[in-house]
Each structure stands twice: as structure tokens, then as C-alpha cells.
N, C-alpha and C positions, 0 to 999 in steps of 0.2 A: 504494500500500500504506500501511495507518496503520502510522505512525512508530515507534508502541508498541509495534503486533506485530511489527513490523522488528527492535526490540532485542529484541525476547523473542524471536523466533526462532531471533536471532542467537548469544544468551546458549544457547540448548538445543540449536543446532549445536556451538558451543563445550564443550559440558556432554559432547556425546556422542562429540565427538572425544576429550576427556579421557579417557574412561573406555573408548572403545573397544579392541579386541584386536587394529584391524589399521593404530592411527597410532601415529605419535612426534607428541607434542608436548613444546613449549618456551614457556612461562608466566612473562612477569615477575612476579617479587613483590617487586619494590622498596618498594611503598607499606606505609602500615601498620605499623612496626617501632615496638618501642620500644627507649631507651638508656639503660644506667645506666652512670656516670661509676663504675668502681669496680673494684679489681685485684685480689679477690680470686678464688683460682682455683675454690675452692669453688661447686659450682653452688648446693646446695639455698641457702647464705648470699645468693647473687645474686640466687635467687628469692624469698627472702622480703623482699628491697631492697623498698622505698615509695618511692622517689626517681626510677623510672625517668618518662622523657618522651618523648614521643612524635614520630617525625620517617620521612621518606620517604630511601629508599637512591637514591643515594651516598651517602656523608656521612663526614668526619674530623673529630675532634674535635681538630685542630689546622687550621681553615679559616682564623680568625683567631688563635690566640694563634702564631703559628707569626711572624706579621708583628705583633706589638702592640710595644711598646717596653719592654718587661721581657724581661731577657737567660734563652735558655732556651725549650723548649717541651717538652709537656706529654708524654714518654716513658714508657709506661704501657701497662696494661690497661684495657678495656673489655669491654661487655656487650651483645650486641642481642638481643631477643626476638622474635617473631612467633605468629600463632595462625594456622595455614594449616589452612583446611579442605579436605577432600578430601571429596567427597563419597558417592564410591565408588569404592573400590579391584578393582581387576581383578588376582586371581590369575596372568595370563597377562601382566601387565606386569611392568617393573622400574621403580623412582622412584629419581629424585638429585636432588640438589640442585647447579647449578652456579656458582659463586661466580666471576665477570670476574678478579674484584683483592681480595686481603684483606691487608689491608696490617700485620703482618709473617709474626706466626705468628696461624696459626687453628686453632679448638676447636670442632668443630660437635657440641652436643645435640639429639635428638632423644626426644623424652617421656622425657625421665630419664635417657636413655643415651649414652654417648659414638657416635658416627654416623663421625668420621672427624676428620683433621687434616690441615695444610697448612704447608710454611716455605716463605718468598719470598712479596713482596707484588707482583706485576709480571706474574703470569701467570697464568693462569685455572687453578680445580680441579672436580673434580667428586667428590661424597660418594654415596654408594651409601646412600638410607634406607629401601628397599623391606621389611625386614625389622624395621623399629621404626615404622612409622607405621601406623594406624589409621581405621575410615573417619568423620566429621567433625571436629572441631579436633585438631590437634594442634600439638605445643607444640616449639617451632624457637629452642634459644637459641646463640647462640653466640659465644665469647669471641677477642677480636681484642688482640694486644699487638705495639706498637712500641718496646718496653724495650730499650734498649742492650745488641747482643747480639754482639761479635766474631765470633762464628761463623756470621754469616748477613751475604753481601752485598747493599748496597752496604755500603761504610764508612761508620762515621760521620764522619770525616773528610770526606765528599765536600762538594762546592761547592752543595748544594739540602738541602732538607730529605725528611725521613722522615717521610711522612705514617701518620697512626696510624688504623685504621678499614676499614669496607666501602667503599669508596672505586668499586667500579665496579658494573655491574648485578650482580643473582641472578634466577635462574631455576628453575624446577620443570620438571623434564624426566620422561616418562614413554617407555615402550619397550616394546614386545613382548620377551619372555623371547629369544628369537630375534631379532637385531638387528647392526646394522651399525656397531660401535664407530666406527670412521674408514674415511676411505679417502685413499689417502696420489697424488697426482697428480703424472708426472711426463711432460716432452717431449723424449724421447730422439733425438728428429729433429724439427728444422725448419730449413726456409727457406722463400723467400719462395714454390719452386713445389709443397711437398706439405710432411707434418707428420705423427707420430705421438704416442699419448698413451698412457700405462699407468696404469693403473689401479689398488693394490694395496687390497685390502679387508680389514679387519680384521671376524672374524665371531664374534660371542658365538653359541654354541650349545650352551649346560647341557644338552639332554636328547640330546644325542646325534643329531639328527633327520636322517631318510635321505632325506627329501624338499625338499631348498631349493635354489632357485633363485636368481642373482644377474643382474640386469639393466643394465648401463649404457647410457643413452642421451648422447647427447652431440650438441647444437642451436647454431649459431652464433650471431651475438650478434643474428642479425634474426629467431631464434627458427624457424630452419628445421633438422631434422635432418641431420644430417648420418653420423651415425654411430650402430649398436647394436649390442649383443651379448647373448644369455644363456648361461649357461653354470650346471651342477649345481653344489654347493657341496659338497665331503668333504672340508673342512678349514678349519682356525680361521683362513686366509690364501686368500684370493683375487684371482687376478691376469685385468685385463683390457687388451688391448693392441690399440689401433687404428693399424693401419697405411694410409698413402699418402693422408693426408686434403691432397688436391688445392687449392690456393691458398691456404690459410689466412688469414682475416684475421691480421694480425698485431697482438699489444700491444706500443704504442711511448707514448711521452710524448707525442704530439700526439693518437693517435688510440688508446687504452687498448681495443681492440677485447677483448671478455669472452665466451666460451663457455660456453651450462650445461651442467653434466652432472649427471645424476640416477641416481643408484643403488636399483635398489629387489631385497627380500630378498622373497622367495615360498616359503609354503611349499602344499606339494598345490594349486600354483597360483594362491593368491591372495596377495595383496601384506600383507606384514606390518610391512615397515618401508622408510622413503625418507630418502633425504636427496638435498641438493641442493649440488652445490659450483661456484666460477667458475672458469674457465679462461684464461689466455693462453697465446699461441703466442708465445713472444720467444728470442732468444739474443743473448749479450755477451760480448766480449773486453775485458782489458784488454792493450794490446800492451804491447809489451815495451819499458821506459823511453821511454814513448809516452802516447796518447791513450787514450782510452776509444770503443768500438767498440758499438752495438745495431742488432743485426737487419742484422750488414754497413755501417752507415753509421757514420760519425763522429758522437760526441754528446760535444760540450762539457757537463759535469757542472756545473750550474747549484745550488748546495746552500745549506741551512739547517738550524738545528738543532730539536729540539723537544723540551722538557720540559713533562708530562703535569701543569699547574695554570692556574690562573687566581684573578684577584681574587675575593674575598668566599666563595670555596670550597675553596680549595687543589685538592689531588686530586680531589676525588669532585665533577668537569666532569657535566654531562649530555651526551648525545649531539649535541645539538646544539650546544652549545662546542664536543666534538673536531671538528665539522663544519666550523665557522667558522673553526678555526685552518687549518684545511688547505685550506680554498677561499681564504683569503687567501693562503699560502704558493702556492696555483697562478696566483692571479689578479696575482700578483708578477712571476709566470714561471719560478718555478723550478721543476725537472725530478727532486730529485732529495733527500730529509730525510733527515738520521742523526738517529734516537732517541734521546733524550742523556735517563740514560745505564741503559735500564732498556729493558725491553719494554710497549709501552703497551696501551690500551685497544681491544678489536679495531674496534671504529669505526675505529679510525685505519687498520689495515691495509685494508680494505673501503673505509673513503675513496682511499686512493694507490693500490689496485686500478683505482677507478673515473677518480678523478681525472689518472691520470698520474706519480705520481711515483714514481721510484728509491727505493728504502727500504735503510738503513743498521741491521739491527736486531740492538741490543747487551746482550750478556749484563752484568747492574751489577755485574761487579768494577770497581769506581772506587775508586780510593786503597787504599790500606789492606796492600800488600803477600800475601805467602803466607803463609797462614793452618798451621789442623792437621788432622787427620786427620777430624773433625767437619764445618771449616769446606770443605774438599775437597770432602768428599761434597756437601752441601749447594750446592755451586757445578757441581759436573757434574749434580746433580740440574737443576738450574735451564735448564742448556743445553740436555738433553736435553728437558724439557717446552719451552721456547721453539721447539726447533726442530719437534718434531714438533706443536705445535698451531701455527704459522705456515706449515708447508711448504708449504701450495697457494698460496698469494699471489705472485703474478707479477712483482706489485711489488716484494718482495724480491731484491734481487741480492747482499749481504752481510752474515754472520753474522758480529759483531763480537765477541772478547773481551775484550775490557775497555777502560780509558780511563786512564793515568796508574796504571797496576797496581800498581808498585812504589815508588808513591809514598807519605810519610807510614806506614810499615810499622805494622800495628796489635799483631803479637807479636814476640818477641824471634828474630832475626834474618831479619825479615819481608820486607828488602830483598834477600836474599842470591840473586844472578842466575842461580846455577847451579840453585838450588833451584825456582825462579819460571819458568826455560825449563820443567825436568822437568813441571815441572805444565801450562804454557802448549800445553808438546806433546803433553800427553796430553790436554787441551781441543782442541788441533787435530785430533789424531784422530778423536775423539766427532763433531765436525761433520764433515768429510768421511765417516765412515763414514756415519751417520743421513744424510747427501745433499751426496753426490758433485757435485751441480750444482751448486751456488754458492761463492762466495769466503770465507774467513776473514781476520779483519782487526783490528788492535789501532791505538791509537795514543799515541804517547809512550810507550814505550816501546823504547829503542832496542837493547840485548841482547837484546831477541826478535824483531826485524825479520824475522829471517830466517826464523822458523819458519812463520810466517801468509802468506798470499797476497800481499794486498793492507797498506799501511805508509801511517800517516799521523805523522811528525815532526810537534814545535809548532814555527809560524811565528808570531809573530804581530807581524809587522813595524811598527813604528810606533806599538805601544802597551809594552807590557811589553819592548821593545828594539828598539833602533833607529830607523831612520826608514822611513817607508812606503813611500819610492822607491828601497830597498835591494831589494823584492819579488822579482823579475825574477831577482836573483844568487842571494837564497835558493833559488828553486825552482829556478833552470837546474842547481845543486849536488844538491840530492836527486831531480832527475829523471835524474841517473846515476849516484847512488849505489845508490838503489832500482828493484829490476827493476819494483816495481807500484807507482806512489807515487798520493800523492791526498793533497789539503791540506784537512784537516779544523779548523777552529777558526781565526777571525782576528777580528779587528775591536776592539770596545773601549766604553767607559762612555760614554752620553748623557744628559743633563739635560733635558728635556722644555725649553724654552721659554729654555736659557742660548745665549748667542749672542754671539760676539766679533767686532768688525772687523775682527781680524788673525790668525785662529786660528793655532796652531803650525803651521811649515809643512812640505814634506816632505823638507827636510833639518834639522826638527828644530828649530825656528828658531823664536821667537818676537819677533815685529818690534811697532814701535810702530804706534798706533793713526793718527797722522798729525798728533796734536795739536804735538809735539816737532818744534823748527825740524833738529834733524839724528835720523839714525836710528839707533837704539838697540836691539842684536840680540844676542839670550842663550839660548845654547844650552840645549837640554834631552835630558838624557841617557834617560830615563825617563818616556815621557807618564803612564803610569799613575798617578805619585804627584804628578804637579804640579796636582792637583785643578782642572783644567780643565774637561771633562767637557762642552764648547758639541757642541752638534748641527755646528756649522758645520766641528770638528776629523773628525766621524766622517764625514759627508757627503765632506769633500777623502780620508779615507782608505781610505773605498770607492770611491769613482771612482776611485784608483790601482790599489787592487786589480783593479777591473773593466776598467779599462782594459787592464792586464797580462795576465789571462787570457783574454779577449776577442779579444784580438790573438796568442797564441801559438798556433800550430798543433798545437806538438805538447806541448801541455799537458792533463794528462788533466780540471782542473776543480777549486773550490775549492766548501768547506762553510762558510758564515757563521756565525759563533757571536754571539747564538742567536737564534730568532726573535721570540720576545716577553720583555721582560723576568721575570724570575721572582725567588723567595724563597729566601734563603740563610740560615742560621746562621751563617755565617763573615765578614758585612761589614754589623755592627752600624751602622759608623759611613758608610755611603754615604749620596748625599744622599738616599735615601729610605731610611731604613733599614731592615736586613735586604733589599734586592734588590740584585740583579746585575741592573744596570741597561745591559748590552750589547743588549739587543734592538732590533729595527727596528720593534717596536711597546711600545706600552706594556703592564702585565699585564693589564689588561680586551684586549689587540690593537687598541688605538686606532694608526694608523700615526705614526711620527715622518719627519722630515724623510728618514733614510737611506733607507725602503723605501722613497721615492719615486727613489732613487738607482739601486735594483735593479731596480724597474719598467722606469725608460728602456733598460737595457740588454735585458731579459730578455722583460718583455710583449707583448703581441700588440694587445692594446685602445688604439688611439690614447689618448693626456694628454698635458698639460702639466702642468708644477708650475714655478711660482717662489719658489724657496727664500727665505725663508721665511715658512709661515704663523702660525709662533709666533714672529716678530719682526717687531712693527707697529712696535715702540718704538727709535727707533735715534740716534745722535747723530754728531756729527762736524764737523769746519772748515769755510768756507765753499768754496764751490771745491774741494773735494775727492771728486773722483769716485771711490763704492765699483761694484766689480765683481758684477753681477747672474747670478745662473747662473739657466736654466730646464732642467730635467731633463724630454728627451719624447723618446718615442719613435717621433714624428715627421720624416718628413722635413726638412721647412724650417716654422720659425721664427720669427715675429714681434713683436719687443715694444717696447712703445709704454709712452712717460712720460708722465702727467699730457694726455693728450690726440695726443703726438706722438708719430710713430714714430722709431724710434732703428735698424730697419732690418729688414730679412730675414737669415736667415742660415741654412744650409744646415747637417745635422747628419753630421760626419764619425766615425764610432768610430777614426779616427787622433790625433786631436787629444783635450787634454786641459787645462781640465777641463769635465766635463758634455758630453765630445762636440763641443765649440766651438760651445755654445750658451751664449755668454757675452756682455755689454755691460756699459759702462761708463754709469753715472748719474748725474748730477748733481741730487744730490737738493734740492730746492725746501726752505724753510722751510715746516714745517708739513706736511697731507694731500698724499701724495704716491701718485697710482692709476697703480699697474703694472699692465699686460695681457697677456697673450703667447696668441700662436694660434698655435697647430701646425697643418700641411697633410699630411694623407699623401698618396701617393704618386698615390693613385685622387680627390684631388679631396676629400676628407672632412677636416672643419677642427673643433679642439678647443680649446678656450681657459680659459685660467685668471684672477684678477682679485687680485691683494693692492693692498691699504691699509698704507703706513707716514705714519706720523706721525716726523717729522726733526729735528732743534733743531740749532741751531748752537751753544749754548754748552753747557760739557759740568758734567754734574753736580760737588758739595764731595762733601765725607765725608759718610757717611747721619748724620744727625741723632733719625730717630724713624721711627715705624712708623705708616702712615694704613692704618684699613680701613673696607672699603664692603664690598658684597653686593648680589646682581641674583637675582633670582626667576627658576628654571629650568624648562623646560616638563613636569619629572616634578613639578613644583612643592615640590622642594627649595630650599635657597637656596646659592648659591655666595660663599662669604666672602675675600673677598680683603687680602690684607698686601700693603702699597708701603711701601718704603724710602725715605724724601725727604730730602734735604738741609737747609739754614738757608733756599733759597731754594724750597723744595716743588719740586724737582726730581725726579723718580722717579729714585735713584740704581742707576743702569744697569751698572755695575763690584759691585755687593753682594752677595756670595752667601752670608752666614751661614748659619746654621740658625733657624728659627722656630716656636715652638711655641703650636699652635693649642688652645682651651679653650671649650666649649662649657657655660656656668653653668646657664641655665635657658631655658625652652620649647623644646627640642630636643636633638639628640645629633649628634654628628659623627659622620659615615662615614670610620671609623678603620678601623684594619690592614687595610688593601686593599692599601697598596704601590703605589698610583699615586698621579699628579702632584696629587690633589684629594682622594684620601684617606686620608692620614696626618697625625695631629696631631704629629709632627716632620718637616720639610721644611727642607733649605735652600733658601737663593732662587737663583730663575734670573731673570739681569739684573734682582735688586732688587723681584721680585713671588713670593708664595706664594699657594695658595688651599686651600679644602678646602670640600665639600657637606656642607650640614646639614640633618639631616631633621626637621620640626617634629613636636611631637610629640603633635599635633590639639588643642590645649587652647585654642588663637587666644589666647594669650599671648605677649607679645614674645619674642623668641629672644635673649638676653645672648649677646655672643662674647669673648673678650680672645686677644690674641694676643702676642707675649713673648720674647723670647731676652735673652743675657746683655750685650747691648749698650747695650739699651733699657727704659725701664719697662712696663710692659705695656700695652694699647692696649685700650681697652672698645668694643665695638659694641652698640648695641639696635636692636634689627629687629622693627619695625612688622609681624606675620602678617595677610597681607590674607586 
């Protein structure tokens, strides 16, 4: 067939579904928008703006100022415009328009006229325009504000930012007048030998009509029938219920087995409207001061957290970012993400459908305490739409109300316990009545323990107190306090590429590095503020973690806080500023040393890793053997120095740390190649290769700052700051802050929030870097680099 007539064809099937009387369609219109930067509420003033510009949806107009280094970001209104043409309208449809995420309140015009509105930026709406649109352009504007608003949660107090904007898809959706609002699925029996599903249907039916039929089909996931029904429709509710469906596959974390089912509305016999939904067949216990239980068997709760951003865009991801973040979360091995602290982008549910994982999905009361009578409504508003547009997702087993509720109170007596239950339990009712199936769950929180299902206390042993091998007491304590406990939130800050000899250890201890003829050991009450922040502390205090739950039977399973580093208001002064730098990857999910931590315990895919590959640079005495860990999740073992082996060694999950895949090395002067091969159990061998470069004498005090630059294969350049001594030694103890300056032929890749793209960094072991984009002129690129220690440091970079 020619190619051309292929699209045109394609285009005039497209054309006549649109307009047709007996489909629903769902139409992205992300592309094409325009935006003007401007708060006034007034439309016709918006429209006569000059200044708008033109850009493709998602989008926040806080992607970068949110992370730049001016305190503050931009809380405000905004404007988007669009010209959607319709090319013909069909009396016998309805049109809406469905907006994912408008992030906080929205204002949707259409041709002049107010169309509808929305509070809560975290959960998808739909606007009814059937009755203001017209048939070719029509004119789509709509006002989006993130303005500090007490009465809409999250807090502004919370630990992320408030992204301002359209931040997720929009769609045009059309409908037969007669049409299938939702249909709400539920499995009122299962096990592993037979299974039921009910079906309830919500049915738009304005003219009254005597003739509609409701059809459910319902196909296994290898796309064979399994089950149908039709039944008359004489009512705005329609119930279908399939009994004794024989073996079910089941949905489980390993094998996420999905059913479709298909509803379609008839009327005088022909089909006027369909939709299509997934099914799992699953059930879960949490027992009692106990384990967690799925489909009858014991499932250790494998977690991590996720907040909906990433570099260079904040909020408004494409689908394919929310893709990547949760195939990484699976490919980690974990079973099981709390949403922190907000309901995300339905990509994500539709991923942990497919993919496997337990979902944790929380209504954003985060901080901010009990509100008034405004702020109430607006927050049982927000549950009742999360739950009823998530209910079919299998994936979900718990509907969370809030996170640190009563914390930071945002009105006057916002803390008051008594007041904060009354409310708490009248959000618990709202979710068990809208569905009876799943669990409610708060955490931190502890005067309202009692009223929600499931209870997660903060632990967070070994960073904000205590030490990490206190673990074990903490949870053996709240696993009899609380009949349904779950430890949500642990772990602590890492620095991309800082690395100690001796990290603090896990009673707390920070020991000398081995230079010192006797040892010298100083307690540390509080890792958080002793600005430490080595990969090597976070690495020893997941392995404790992991090893503790890993090993307890009747442990129900912990939640890692969080999975990728993200962007905060609240920690101006971290070493990248503005991030909460707790993630096991960085904000692009580039991995750091600890998800390789999680890996060995949790994955399935043979590796090895030897820790680490952001420490080639290392120092220390002669004779003095550091301890090498290799994280796999292989059987046995092997790793080899500079040529020789150093032994086999078997991988015990009794032993700690890394599972007693541990040696000692006596590092050479100078290039020293580490190797390690893992063997599973079938014969299949995996191996890893690090290069450190060793010295024996240990760096002075930094003296000044050297920078070079190497040409990257997106043909950026990467500029890098070294710390060196009197003797150009890289000073490997340095960790100031530095700040990066891009004069002429190019511009830094600024407010990104990661390790290369922030022009303030401090250092890790004595090196910063950051990407600069030339800026096509093949003029040199000027760099200077700068903190208050030193004069500033000039690079010219030859543009090949």
C-alpha cells in the first residue's frame, strides 16, 4: 500500500470515529498550546496578552526556577491557550475535556465562557464542553494557579515542592449522549480454585431511553473468554456479577496476571458506547502483629518511595519518564511503592498494574495540621475522587491518609489531637464506605494509630537518631504495639561520588582513617547534621537495614525513603541545593552506589557491583589493607586484584556486611584492577571491572582549585573543579561548596539538581563538575569556577 494513502486513510478513519454516533473517543491535545506568564484573572485582559509562547503539554512553569539558587519559586497564576478544531460536531455526542493533573486550582474557558473548574492538583478532572463548542476552531483557554492557599492540601510546609501548571496529559473525549460514565470492579471471591467479579456501571441516560443494553465481556490475560453477560438497562446503576470463574490466573508481584473486560452500552441493538478496563484476581492479609500475606502466601514487602518529578522538568514527566522510574524500581526488585505524598500520574498506576508492584496511594495531607471548614471539604473532596478514579487497579492494596498530618499546624490550633482524630475518622469512613476492600493507613502520626488499619511510626534508625544497629529493637517494639505495623520511611543523604575510609559506623562511631599510630573514636549523636553525607555511610546502613528485615520472619517489610533524589524548598543549603538528596538514584535516576545495595538482596537478574564506581581516587598507609565489598546477587563470588585472585567466597544472607561478600586488599601504588565474577547457581557467570588509582601519601590542606573539561558524546563538555594541595595532590578530605560560571561560548546546564548540573555544588572527595552546552558559535567556551576559599579559577575550551 503507498505510505501516503496509508496516512490518509488513517487520518479519515480517525476523522470518522471522531464524529461518529456509535464510539467514544479519547484524543490527546497536549501539543500546540500556548502560555502566558500572567495572574490576572480576567480572561478578555489574558486575551489581549502579546507575550504568550508557544510550548507542548506537560509543562510547569516552575521546571527550573523551583531548583535555581534564588530563594523562592514562582507561586502564581498562569494562562494556556489552544485552538482545537472540531470538525464536526455530532448532536448525539457529548465532548469534555479531561485534564490528568492541573496543578492547583483550574479555570477552564471555552469560546468566552467559563466551561468548569477544579481544586487539587494530583488527580485527574473532566469538564463537560458539549454545550459551548462549535464546529471548526474553537478557543480552549485556561487558567492554572499554585498561589499559597491554606485551604487546599498539600501544605506548604511539606518537604517537595508545589508545582504550578498543566503538568500531566489533556485529552478530548467525545460520547454518545447514552454512555457508560465508569464502571467500578470488584472481586468479592477469590482463591486460587475459582473467583468472582462484579461489575457496577454507572449509566448517563438524559432521554430516558427504554431500549439499552449492557454487555460485559470479560477475556483472560491470553485473550480467551472467559466470561459474558447482557442484561436490559432501567437504571442510572448497573450491576454485573460473574460467579465460579474456575482457576483464575492470579495477580501476584512475580507474575501480575491482567484480565480484560469490556463493557459495551447498546441501544435497539447496536453498540453505542465501550470501554475497556484491567482486571486482577488477588487477595491480602495483613496478620495480626505479623507479616504481610498475598494470595495465601507470605510476601516480605520489598518498598520504595516515589515523588512525581525529575530533572530539567519538574512535574510535567512524559510518559515515558513515569515508565523508567518504575521499571527501574522493578528491575531493583522491589514488590511494593508508597506514592509520597500525593496521587500520581495514571501511567504510574497502569505501570505497577503491569509491572508488579504493591501501591501505597496517599491522599496529600502532608504537614500542615486540621484545617476549617473550606479546607475539610476540599480534602474529603480529594479522597473521594482518588479513590473512585483508582478503584480498579489491582495494584493498589492501600489508601493512605496522610503523612506527618499534625505536623507544622498551618491554623491556629491546627495541632489539636482531639480535633485531627474527629476529622481522621471521618476520612476513614469515606474510604471504607467508597471500598470496603482495601486498607487505610496514615503514618506518623501517633494519636491516630488506632483509627486506620494499617500504622507506619518514623524509624529512621541511624540517620536522624541513633545508630543503624539499634533496627531490630525498634521494630521488635512497634511490631507489638501495632496490630498492623509497616515501616515506611528510612535511610538518609548521599553525595554522588563522596567517599570515606572509615564511614561512621553502626554504633555511631566514627574511627580514624588509619593514618594515626593509635585510634581515635568520636561518637556521633546525630548522622544527619554531621555533614557526612559518603555513599559508603548509606550503603553500611542499608545493608543493616536489609539484612534485619530479610532475616525476620515475622516482619511485615520496610519502605525506602525515596527512590530518586528530588527538589525541596526546605534544604536551600544541601550539597546540591534545594534536593533531598536521600535517593538510590540520582534526579535524572542515574543509580548511586545504595540501589546496587537493594539489587543484591531483592533482584532476580544475576550482577555484580564492586563498590565503588565513583571512587577510583583513594589514599591511605602503606600496608594497610581496606575492606572491598561486592554487592550480587549471586551465589558464589570471585574477586581478583591487579591480576590475582584473592578467593571464592560463597554468598550467605546470615552474614553481614554485603552478605559476606567481603575481602581485604592491599592496594598497590598507583592503577589498581578489581574484578569480581559472580556464578549463579545454574552455571551463568556475571562480572564487574573497577579501576582505583591508590597513593600512599595522603593529601595538605586544599590550596586552589584546577579545572579541565572532556568533550561528551551528546557533544557537551563536562567541566570539572579539583581541589589540590601545595603539592597538586587532589585533596580527597575537601568538601566545600563551588561555584560554577559559564562567561562566554556556552551556558551551563543549571537547576537540574544533579551531580553535573548545578552551578553550586559542594565537593565530593575534592572534585565538582557540571555540563556545558556550547552555544554553536565554535567560539571558545570561558569557565571560572570559585568559592570562598579560593580565587577563582578561569578555563578556555578550544570548540572542536
Amino acid at each position: 500500500m503507498n505510505k501516503t494513502f496509508s496516512i490518509f486513510a488513517l487520518f479519515v478513519l480517525f476523522q470518522i470515529c471522531l464524529s461518529s454516533s456509535f464510539a467514544q473517543t479519547k484524543m490527546n491535545i497536549n501539543d500546540n498550546w500556548l502560555y502566558l506568564e500572567n495572574h490576572t484573572p480576567n480572561l478578555n485582559e489574558a486575551q489581549k496578552a502579546s507575550n504568550w509562547v508557544s510550548l507542548n503539554l506537560p509543562h510547569t512553569w516552575n521546571a527550573e526556577d523551583a531548583t535555581d539558587l534564588v530563594p523562592g519559586y514562582r507561586r502564581d497564576a498562569s494562562w494556556y491557550q489552544k485552538k482545537l478544531n472540531i470538525a464536526k460536531i455530532d448532536q448525539n455526542q457529548v465532548y469534555s475535556l479531561y485534564f490528568e493533573g492541573s496543578n492547583v486550582t483550574t479555570k477552564v474557558y471555552v469560546n468566552g465562557k467559563e466551561a468548569g473548574s477544579h481544586i487539587g492538583g494530583y488527580i485527574g478532572f473532566s469538564v463537560d464542553i458539549t454545550k459551548l463548542i462549535k464546529e471548526g476552531n474553537n478557543d480552549i483557554f485556561v487558567r492554572v494557579d499554585n498561589s499559597y492557599d491554606i485551604e487546599v492540601i498539600p501544605s506548604q510546609k511539606s518537604d517537595f515542592f508545589i508545582y504550578g501548571g498543566i503538568t500531566r496529559d489533556v485529552w478530548l473525549v467525545s460520547k454518545y449522549k447514552n454512555h457508560i460514565e465508569n464502571i467500578k470492579i470488584t472481586t468479592p471471591e477469590v482463591s486460587a480454585k475459582k473467583a468472582s467479579v462484579q461489575i457496577v456501571s454507572s449509566i448517563v441516560n438524559p432521554d430516558n431511553a427504554k431500549d439499552l443494553s449492557l454487555t460485559i465481556i470479560l477475556k483472560n490475560p491470553k485473550g480467551k473468554k472467559v466470561a459474558s453477560k447482557t442484561i436490559s438497562v432501567s437504571d442510572k446503576i448497573s450491576t454485573i456479577t460473574f460467579e465460579n470463574i474456575k482457576n483464575p490466573e492470579l495477580w501476584d508481584t512475580e507474575k501480575p496476571n491482567l484480565y480484560k473486560l469490556t463493557a459495551s452500552l447498546s441501544e435497539k441493538n447496536q453498540i453505542k458506547d465501550s470501554i475497556s478496563e484491567k482486571v486482577g484476581f488477588r487477595w491480602f492479609e495483613f496478620k495480626d502483629h505479623g507479616p504481610f500475606y498475598l494470595n495465601g502466601k507470605r510476601l516480605l514487602i520489598r518498598g520504595t518511595h516515589r515523588h512525581e518529578e525529575q530533572a530539567g522538568v519538574g512535574a510535567a514527566m512524559t510518559n515515558e519518564q513515569h515508565w523508567a522510574d518504575m521499571k527501574s524500581i522493578k528491575e531493583m526488585g522491589a514488590n511494593f511503592v508508597r506514592l509520597a505524598h500525593y496521587p500520581q500520574d495514571p501511567e504510574i498506576y497502569k505501570a505497577c498494574d503491569e509491572l508488579g508492584l504493591l501501591v501505597w496511594d496517599e491522599l496529600p495531607w502532608c504537614r500542615g495540621g486540621i484545617g476549617n471548614e473550606v479546607w475539610k471539604t476540599n480534602a474529603k473532596n480529594m479522597l473521594e475522587e482518588i479513590i473512585n478514579q483508582n478503584y480498579n487497579h489491582p495494584s493498589i492494596i492501600i489508601w493512605s491518609l496522610g503523612n506527618e498530618i499534625n505536623w507544622l499546624p498551618d491554623f491556629p490550633d491546627g495541632d489539636n489531637a482531639e480535633k485531627t482524630n474527629a476529622f481522621l475518622t471521618e476520612l476513614n469512613d469515606i474510604a471504607h464506605k467508597l471500598d470496603p476492600t482495601r486498607k487505610t493507613a496514615i503514618r506518623k502520626y501517633y494519636e491516630g494509630s488506632h483509627i486506620v488499619d494499617v500504622f507506619s511510626p518514623s524509624i529512621w534508625s541511624g540517620w536522624y537518631s541513633g545508630s543503624y544497629k539499634s533496627y531490630q529493637k525498634a521494630i521488635d517494639v512497634y511490631k507489638k504495639e501495632y496490630k498492623h505495623f509497616i515501616h515506611a520511611e528510612y535511610g538518609g543523604d548521599s553525595h554522588v561520588g563522596r567517599h570515606s575510609e572509615n564511614p561512621v559506623t553502626g554504633e555511631n562511631v566514627i574511627k580514624a582513617e588509619g593514618w594515626e599510630e593509635a585510634i581515635v573514636q568520636t561518637k556521633v549523636a546525630n548522622i544527619a547534621q554531621i555533614g557526612d553525607w559518603s555513599e559508603n555511610y548509606i550503603v553500611d546502613l542499608f545493608d543493616w537495614h536489609l539484612h534485619i528485615s530479610e532475616n525476620d520472619p515475622a516482619f511485615v517489610g520496610n519502605v525506602q525513603w525515596a527512590f530518586k533524589d528530588f527538589a525541596t524548598p526546605l534544604r536551600p543549603e544541601d550539597d546540591i541545593p534545594y534536593m533531598n538528596q536521600k535517593g538510590l538514584t540520582d534526579r535524572n535516576g542515574v543509580p548511586k552506589d545504595a540501589y546496587y545495595v537493594f539489587k543484591s538482596y531483592w533482584a532476580k537478574e544475576p550482577f555484580t557491583y564492586i563498590e565503588s564506581h565513583t571512587w577510583t581516587e583513594r589514599q591511605g598507609p602503606q600496608n594497610t589493607p581496606r575492606t572491598i565489598s561486592v554487592f550480587s546477587n549471586c551465589d558464589k563470588v570471585t574477586l581478583s586484584h591487579n591480576g590475582k585472585s584473592l578467593g571464592e567466597k560463597q554468598r550467605n544472607l546470615a552474614l553481614y556486611p554485603a552478605n559476606g561478600l567481603t575481602w581485604d586488599v592491599n592496594f598497590a601504588k598507583g592503577e589498581n584492577v578489581l574484578i569480581a565474577i559472580g556464578k549463579t547457581k545454574d552455571g551463568k557467570t556475571v562480572s564487574d571491572t573497577l579501576k582505583v588509582n591508590y597513593r600512599f601519601n595522603k593529601n595538605d590542606t586544599a590550596v586552589s582549585l584546577q579545572l579541565s573539561s572532556e568533550k561528551l558524546k551528546n557533544g557537551n563538555y563536562l567541566v570539572t573543579a579539583i581541589a589540590v594541595d601545595n603539592n597538586n595532590l587532589r585533596c580527597l578530605d575537601y568538601e566545600a561548596s563551588v561555584y560554577f560560571q559559564c562567561l562566554k561560548g556556552g551556558k551551563t546546564l543549571k537547576n537540574q539538581g544533579t551531580p553535573t548540573g548545578s552551578e553550586s555544588i559542594r565537593m565530593a572527595n575534592g572534585k565538582a563538575s557540571i555540563e556545558v552546552i556550547p552555544d554553536g558559535s565554535n567560539t571558545p567556551i570561558e569557565m571560572t569556577a570559585l568559592n570562598q576559599s579560593f580565587k577563582g579559577e578561569y578555563l578556555r575550551i578550544p570548540v572542536e
